[in-house]
C-alpha positions as YAML, in Angstrom:
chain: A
units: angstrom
residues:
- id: 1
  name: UNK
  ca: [25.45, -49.45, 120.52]
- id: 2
  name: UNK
  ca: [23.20, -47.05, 120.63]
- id: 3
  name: UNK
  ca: [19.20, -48.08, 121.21]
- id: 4
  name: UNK
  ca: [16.67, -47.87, 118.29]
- id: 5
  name: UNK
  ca: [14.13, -45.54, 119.28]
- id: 6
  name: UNK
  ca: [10.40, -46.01, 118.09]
- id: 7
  name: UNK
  ca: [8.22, -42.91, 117.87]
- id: 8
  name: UNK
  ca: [4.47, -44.35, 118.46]
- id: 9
  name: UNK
  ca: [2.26, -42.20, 117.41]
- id: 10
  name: UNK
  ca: [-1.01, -41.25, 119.58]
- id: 11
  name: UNK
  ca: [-3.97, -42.59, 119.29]
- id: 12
  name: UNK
  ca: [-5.79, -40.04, 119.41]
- id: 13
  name: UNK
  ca: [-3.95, -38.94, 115.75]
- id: 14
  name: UNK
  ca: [-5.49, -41.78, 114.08]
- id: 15
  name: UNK
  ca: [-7.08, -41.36, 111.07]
- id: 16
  name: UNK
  ca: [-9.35, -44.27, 109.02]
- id: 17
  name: UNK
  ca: [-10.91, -43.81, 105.53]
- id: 18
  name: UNK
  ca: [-13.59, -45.31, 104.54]
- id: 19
  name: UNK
  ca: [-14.08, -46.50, 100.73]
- id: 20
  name: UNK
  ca: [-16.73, -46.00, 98.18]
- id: 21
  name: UNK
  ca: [-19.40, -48.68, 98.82]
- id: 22
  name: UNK
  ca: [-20.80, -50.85, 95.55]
- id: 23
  name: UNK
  ca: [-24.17, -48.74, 95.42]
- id: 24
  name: UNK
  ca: [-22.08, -45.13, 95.64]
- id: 25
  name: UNK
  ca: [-19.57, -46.66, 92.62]
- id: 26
  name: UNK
  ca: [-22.78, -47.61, 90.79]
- id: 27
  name: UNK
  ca: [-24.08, -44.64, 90.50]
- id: 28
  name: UNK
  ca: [-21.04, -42.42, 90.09]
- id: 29
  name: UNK
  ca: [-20.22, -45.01, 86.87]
- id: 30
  name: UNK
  ca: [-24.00, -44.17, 85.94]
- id: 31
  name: UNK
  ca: [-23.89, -40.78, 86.06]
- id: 32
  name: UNK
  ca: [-20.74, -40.78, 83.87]
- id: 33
  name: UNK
  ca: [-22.40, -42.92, 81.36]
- id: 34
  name: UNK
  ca: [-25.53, -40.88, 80.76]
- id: 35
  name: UNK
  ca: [-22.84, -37.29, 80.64]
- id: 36
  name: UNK
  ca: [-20.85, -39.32, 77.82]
- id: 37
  name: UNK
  ca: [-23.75, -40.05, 76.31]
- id: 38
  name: UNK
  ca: [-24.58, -36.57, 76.00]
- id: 39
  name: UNK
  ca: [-21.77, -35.93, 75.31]
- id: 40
  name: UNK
  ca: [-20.96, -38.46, 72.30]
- id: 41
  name: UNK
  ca: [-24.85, -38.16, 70.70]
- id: 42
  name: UNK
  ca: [-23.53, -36.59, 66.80]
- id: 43
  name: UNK
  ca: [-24.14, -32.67, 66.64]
- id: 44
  name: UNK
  ca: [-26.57, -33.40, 63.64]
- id: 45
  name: UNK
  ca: [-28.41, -36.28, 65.21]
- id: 46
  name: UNK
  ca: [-28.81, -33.41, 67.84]
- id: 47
  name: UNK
  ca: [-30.29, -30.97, 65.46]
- id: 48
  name: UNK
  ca: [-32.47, -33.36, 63.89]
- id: 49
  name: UNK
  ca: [-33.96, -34.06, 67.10]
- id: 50
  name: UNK
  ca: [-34.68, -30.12, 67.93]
- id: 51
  name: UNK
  ca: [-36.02, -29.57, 64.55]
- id: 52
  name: UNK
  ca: [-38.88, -32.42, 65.16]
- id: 53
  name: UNK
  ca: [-39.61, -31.05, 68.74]
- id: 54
  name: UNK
  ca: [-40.01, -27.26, 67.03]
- id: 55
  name: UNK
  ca: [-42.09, -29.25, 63.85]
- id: 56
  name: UNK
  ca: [-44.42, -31.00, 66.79]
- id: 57
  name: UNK
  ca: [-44.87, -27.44, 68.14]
- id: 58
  name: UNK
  ca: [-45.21, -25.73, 65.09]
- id: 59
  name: UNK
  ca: [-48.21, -28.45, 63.89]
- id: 60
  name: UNK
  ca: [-49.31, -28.31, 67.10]
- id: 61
  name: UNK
  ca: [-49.87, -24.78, 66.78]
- id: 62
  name: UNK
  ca: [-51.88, -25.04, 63.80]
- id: 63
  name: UNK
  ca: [-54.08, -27.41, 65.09]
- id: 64
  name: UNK
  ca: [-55.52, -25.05, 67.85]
- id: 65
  name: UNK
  ca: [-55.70, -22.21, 65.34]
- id: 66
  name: UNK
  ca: [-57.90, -24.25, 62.71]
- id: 67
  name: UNK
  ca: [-60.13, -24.64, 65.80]
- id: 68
  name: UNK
  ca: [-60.15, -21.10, 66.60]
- id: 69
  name: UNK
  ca: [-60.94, -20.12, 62.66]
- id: 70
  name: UNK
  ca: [-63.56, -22.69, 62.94]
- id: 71
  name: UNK
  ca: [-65.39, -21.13, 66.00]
- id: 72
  name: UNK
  ca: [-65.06, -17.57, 64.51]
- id: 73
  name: UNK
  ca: [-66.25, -18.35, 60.48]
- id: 74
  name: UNK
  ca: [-67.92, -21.50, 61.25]
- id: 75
  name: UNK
  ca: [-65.74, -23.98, 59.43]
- id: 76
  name: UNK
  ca: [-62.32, -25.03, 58.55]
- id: 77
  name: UNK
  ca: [-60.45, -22.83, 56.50]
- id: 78
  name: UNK
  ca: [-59.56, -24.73, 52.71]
- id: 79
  name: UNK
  ca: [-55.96, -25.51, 51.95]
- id: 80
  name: UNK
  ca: [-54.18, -23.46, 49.68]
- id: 81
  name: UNK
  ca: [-54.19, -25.08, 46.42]
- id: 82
  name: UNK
  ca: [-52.57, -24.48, 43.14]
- id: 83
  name: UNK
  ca: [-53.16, -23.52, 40.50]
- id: 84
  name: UNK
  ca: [-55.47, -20.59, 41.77]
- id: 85
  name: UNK
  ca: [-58.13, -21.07, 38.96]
- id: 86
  name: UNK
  ca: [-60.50, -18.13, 39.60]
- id: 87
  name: UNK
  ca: [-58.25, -15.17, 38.47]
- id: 88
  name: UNK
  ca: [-58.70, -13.06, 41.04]
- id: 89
  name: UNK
  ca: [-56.09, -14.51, 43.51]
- id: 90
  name: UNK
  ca: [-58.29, -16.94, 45.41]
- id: 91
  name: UNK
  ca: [-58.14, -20.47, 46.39]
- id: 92
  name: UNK
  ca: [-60.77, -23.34, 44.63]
- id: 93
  name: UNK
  ca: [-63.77, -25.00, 47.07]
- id: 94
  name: UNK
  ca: [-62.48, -26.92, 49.91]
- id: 95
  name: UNK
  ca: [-65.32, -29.92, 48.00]
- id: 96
  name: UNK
  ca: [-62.56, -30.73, 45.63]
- id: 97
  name: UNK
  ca: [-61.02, -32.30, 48.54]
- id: 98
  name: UNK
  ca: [-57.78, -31.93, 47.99]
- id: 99
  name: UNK
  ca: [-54.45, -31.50, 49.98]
- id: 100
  name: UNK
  ca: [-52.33, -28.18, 49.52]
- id: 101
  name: UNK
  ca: [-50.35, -25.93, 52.20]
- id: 102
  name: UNK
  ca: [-51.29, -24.85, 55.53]
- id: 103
  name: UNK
  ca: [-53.71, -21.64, 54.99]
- id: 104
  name: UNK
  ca: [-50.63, -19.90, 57.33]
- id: 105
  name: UNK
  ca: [-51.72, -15.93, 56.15]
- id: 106
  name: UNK
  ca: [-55.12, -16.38, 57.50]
- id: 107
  name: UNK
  ca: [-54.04, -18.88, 60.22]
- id: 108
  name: UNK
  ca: [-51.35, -16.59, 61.33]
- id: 109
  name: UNK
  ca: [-49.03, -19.30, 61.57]
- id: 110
  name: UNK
  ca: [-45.84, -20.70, 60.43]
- id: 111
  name: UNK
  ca: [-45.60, -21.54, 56.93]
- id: 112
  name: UNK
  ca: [-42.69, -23.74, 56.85]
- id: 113
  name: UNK
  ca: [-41.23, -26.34, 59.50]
- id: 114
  name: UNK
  ca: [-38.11, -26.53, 60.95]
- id: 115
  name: UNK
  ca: [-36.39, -27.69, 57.48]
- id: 116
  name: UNK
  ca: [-37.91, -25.49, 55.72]
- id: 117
  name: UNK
  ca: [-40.62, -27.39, 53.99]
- id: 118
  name: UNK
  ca: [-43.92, -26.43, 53.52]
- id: 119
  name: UNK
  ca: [-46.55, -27.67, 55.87]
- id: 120
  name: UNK
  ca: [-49.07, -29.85, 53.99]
- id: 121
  name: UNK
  ca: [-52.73, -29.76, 55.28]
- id: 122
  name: UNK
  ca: [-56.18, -31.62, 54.37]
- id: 123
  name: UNK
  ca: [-59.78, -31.13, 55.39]
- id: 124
  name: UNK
  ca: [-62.38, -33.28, 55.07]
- id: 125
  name: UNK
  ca: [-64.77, -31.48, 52.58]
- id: 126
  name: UNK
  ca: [-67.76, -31.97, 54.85]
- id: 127
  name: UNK
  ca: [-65.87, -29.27, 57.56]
- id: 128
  name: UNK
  ca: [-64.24, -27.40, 55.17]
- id: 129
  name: UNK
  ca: [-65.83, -24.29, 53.03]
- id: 130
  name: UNK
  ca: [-68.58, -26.38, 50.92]
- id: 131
  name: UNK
  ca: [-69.11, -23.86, 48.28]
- id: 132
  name: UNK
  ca: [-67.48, -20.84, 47.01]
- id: 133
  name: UNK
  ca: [-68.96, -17.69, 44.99]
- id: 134
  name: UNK
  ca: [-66.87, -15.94, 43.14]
- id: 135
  name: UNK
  ca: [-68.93, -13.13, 43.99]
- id: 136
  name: UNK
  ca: [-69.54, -13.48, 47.43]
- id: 137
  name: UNK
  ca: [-65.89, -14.63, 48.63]
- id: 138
  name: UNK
  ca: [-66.96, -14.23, 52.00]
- id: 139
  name: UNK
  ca: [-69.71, -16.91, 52.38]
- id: 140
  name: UNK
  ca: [-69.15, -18.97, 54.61]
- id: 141
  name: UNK
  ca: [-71.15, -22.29, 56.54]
- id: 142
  name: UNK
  ca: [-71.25, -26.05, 56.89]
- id: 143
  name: UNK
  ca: [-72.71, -27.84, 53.68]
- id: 144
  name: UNK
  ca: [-75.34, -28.70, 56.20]
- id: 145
  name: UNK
  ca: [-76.59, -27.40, 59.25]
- id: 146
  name: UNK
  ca: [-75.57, -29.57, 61.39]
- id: 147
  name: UNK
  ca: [-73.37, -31.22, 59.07]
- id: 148
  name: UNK
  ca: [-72.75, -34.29, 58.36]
- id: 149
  name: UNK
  ca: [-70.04, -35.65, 60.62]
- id: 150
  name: UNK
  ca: [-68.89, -38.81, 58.63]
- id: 151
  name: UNK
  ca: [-65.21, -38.42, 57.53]
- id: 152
  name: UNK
  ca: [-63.81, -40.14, 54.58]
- id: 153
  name: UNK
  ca: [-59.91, -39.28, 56.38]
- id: 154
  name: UNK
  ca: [-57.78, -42.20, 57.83]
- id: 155
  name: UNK
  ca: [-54.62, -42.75, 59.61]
- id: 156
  name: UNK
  ca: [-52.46, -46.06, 59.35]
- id: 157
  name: UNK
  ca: [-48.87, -46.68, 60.22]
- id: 158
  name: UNK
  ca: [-46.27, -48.38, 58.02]
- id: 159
  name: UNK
  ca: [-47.41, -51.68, 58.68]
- id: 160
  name: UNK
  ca: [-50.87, -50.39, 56.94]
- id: 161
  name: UNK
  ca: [-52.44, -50.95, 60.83]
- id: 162
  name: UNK
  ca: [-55.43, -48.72, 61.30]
- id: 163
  name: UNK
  ca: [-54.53, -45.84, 64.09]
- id: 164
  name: UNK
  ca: [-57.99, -44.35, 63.24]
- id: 165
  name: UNK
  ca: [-61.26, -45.90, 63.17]
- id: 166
  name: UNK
  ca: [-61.86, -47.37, 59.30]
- id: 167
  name: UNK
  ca: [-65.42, -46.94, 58.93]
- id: 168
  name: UNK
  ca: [-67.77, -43.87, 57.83]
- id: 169
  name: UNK
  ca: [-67.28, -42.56, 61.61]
- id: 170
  name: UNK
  ca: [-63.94, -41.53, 61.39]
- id: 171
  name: UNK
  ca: [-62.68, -39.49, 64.15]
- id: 172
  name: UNK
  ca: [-60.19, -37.60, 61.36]
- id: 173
  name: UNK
  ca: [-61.51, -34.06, 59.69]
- id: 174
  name: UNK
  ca: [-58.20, -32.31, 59.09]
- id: 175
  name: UNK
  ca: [-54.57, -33.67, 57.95]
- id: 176
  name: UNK
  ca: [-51.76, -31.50, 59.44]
- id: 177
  name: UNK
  ca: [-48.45, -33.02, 58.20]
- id: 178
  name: UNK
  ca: [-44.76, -31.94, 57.79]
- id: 179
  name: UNK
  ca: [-42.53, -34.12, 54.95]
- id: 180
  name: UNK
  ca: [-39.77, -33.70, 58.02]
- id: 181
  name: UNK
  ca: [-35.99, -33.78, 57.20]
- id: 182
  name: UNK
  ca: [-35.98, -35.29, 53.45]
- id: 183
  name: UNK
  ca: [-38.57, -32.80, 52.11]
- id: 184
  name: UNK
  ca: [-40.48, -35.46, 50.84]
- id: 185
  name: UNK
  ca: [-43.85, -37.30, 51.86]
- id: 186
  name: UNK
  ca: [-43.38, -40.88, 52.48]
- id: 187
  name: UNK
  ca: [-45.36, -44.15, 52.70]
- id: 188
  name: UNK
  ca: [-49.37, -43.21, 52.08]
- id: 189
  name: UNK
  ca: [-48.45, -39.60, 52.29]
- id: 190
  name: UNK
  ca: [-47.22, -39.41, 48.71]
- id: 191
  name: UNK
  ca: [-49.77, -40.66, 46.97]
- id: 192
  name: UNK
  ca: [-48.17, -42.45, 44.46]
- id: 193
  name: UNK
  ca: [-47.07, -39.19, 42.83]
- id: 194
  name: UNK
  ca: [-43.90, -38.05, 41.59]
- id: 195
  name: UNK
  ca: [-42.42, -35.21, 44.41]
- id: 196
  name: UNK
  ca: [-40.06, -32.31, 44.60]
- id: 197
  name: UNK
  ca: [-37.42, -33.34, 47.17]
- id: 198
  name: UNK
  ca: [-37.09, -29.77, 47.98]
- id: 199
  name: UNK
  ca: [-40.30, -28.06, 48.71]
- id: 200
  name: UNK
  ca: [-42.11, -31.44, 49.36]
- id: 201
  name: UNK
  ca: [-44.57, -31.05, 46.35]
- id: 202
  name: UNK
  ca: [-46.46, -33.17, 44.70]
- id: 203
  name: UNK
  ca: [-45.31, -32.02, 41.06]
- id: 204
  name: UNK
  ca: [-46.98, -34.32, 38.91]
- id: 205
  name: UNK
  ca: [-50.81, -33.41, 40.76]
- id: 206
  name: UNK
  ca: [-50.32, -29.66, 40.90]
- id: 207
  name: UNK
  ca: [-49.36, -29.26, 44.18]
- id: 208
  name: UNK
  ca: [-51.91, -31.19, 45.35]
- id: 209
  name: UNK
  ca: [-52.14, -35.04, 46.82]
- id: 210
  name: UNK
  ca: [-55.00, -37.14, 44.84]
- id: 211
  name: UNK
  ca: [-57.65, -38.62, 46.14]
- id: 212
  name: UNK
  ca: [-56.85, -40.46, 48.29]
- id: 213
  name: UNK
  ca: [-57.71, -40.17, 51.85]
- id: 214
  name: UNK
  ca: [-55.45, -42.39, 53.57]
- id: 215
  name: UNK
  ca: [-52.39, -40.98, 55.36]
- id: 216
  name: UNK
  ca: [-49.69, -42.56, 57.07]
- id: 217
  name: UNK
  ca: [-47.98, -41.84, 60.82]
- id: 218
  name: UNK
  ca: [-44.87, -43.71, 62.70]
- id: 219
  name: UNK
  ca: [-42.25, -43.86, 64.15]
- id: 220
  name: UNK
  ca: [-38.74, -41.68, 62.47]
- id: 221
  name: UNK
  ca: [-36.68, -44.44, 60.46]
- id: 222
  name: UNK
  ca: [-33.61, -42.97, 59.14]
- id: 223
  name: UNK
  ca: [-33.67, -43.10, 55.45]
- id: 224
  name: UNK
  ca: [-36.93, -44.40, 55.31]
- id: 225
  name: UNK
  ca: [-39.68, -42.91, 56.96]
- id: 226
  name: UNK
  ca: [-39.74, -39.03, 58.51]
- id: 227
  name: UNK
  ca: [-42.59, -37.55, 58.03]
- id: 228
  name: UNK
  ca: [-44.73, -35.95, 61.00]
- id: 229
  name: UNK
  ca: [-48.07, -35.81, 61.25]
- id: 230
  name: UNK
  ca: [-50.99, -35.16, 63.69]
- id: 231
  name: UNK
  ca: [-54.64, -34.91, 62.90]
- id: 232
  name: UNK
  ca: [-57.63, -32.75, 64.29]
- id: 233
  name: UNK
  ca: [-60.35, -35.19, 65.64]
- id: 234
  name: UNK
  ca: [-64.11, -34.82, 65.14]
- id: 235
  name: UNK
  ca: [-64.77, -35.27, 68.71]
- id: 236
  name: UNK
  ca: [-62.33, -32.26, 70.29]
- id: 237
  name: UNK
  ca: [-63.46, -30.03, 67.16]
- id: 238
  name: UNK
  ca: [-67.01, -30.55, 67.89]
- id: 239
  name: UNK
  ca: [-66.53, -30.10, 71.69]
- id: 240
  name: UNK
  ca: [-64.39, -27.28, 71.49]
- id: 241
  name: UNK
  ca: [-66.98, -25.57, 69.06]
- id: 242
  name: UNK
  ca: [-69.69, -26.31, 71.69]
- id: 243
  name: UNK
  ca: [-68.05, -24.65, 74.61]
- id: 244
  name: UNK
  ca: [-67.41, -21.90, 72.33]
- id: 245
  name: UNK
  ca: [-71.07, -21.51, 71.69]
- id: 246
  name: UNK
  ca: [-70.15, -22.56, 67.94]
- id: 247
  name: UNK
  ca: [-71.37, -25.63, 67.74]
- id: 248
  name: UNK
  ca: [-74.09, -26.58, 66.38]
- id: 249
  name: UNK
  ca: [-73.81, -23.74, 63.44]
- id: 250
  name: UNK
  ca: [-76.57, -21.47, 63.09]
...
């Protein structure tokens, strides 16, 4: 009978593996979760969410130009309105105080936002051109020099909460909103007016928002609430125009 033989193998051939520890499994299962969350977010949910970062830019954008117009002509440019009234292609005082579209020729901005909608935009009257001459187009000036800086403008979110201060001192002198991915203004921003889902137009007013001078900004709520809107504030207008050596208006 012949004897078994055992093969041992050396020790120095040994090999021992070590396993994941909790921490190193933790994070692995972490980093998988956010990729499939990438991964799984809906390809229009994803677009939606680009077009409101390009709208923020775009409004953005306007904002710093209405301060540049304001340190080159001395005030804020008026919205453009319709009808035209004048017949001769130009836009009514910005003392009607009334909402239209973003002045973009002039601006030399973007006209639309990412949807495709018209930017709306406001100015308090007391910034805005206070007079117009048919035949002097080109004059230009505060109402008064300084002007008064009271603001009728206010801000409020959905739960009519104040985001702006409510009194005559209102920090608000310029509206810059976009009706976002329905194409039409929402909440205070409608003004109890009849719209135009696709061009977000106030149809009933002639393109223009009555008025009333309260505006609304929150958070997005599908289906109910889209709209995006910043404002220009007295106090970075003002300051800006002072560095500039625009401020106060001669």
């Amino acid at each position: 009978m012949t004897k078994a033989q055992f093969i041992r193998m050396p020790n120095n051939t040994m090999k021992y593996q070590r396993g994941f520890t909790l921490i190193e499994m933790a994070l692995v299962l972490m980093i998988i979760g956010l990729l499939l969350g990438i991964f799984l977010i809906p390809l229009p949910t994803k677009l939606d969410q680009q077009k409101i970062r390009e709208t923020e830019q775009r409004l953005e954008k306007i904002k710093e130009a209405l301060i540049g117009f304001a340190t080159v002509y001395g005030y804020l440019p008026c919205p453009n309105l319709a009808p035209i009234d004048d017949g001769k292609g130009r836009n009514p005082p910005c003392s009607e105080n009334k909402e239209g579209e973003i002045p973009w020729l002039v601006l030399g901005v973007d006209k639309y936002d990412a949807w495709g909608h018209p930017i709306r935009y406001r100015v308090d009257n007391r910034f805005g051109k206070a007079e117009y001459d048919q035949d002097d187009p080109d004059n230009t000036g505060f109402p008064n020099n300084p002007p008064d800086t009271s603001s009728d403008l206010r801000v409020r979110n959905r739960n009519d909460e104040p985001l702006t201060n409510e009194d005559i001192n209102s920090q608000v002198i310029a509206i810059i909103f976009s009706c976002g991915k329905n194409g039409v203004p929402d909440a205070d921003n409608e003004g109890g007016v009849t719209t135009d889902a696709p061009s977000c137009i106030h149809s009933s007013s002639g393109n223009q928002k009555p008025n009333n001078s309260i505006y609304t900004q929150d958070v997005f709520v599908e289906n109910q609430f889209d709209d995006i809107l910043i404002w220009l504030p007295k106090t970075i207008f003002i300051n800006r125009l002072t560095i500039a050596g625009a401020w106060p208006p001669s």
